[in-house]
C-alpha positions as CSV (number, residue, x, y, z in Angstrom):
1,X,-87.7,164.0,-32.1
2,X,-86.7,166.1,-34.8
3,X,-87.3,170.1,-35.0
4,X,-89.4,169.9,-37.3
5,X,-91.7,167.6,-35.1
6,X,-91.1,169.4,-32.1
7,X,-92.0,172.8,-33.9
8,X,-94.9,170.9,-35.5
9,X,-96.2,169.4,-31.8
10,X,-95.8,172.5,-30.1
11,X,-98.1,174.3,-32.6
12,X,-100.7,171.8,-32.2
13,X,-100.5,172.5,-28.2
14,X,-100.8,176.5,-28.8
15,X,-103.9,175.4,-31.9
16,X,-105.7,173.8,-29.5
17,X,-105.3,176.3,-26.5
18,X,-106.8,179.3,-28.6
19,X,-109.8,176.9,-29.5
20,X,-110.2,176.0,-26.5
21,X,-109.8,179.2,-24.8
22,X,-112.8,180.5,-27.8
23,X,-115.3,177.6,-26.8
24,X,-114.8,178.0,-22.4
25,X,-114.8,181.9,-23.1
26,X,-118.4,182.3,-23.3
27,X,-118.7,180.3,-20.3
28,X,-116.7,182.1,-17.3
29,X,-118.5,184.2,-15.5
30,X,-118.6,188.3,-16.1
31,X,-116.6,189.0,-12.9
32,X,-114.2,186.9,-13.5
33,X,-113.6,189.0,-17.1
34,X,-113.8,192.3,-15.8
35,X,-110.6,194.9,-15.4
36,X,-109.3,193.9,-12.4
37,X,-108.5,190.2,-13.7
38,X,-107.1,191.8,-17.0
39,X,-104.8,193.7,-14.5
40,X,-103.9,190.4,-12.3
41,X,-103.1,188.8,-15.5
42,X,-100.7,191.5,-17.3
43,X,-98.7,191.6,-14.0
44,X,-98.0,188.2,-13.9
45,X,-97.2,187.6,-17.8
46,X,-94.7,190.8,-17.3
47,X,-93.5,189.1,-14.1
48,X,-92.5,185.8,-16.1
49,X,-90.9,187.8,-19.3
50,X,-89.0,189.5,-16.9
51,X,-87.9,186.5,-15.0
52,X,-87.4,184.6,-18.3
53,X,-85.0,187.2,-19.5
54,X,-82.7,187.0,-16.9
55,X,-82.6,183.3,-16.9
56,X,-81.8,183.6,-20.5
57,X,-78.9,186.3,-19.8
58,X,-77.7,183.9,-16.9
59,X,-77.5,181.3,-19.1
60,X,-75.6,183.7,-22.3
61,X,-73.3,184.5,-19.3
62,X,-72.8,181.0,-18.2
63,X,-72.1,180.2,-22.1
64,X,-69.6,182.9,-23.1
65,X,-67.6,182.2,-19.5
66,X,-66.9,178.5,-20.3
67,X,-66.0,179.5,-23.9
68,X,-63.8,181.8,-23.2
69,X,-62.2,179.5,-20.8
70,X,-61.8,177.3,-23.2
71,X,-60.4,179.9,-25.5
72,X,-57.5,180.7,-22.8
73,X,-56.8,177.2,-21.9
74,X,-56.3,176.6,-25.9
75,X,-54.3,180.0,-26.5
76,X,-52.1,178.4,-23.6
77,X,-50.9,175.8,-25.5
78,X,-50.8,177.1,-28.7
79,X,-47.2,177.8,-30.0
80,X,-46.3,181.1,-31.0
């Protein structure tokens, strides 16, 4: 699939989770959209950012290490 289609798919996904997070809204019950869930549910959204962002670190670590590897191994053989 291209990036275009992906982007395009993926926007679809997030379209239709706002509508249908606008239609079931109405719907939950008031204790379950009172402060103490808004609390529960920043925690864990700041829990998975957090979580995300050193995945994505470990993985820009993991990236520059085997470049620069590779940058050694070809300075190596390089002639001077």
């Amino acid at each position: 699939m291209s990036g275009a289609g992906l982007g395009l798919v993926i926007f679809v996904c997030l379209l239709g989770a706002a509508v249908g997070s606008l239609v079931l809204h109405p719907r939950v019950p008031a204790a379950h959209r009172g402060e103490n869930t808004h609390s529960v549910v920043k925690l864990a959204i700041g829990m998975m950012v957090v979580m995300t962002s050193l995945v994505l670190s470990l993985l820009m670590t993991s990236a520059k290490t085997a470049f620069d590897q590779v940058d050694r191994t070809c300075a190596g053989s390089r002639p001077s």
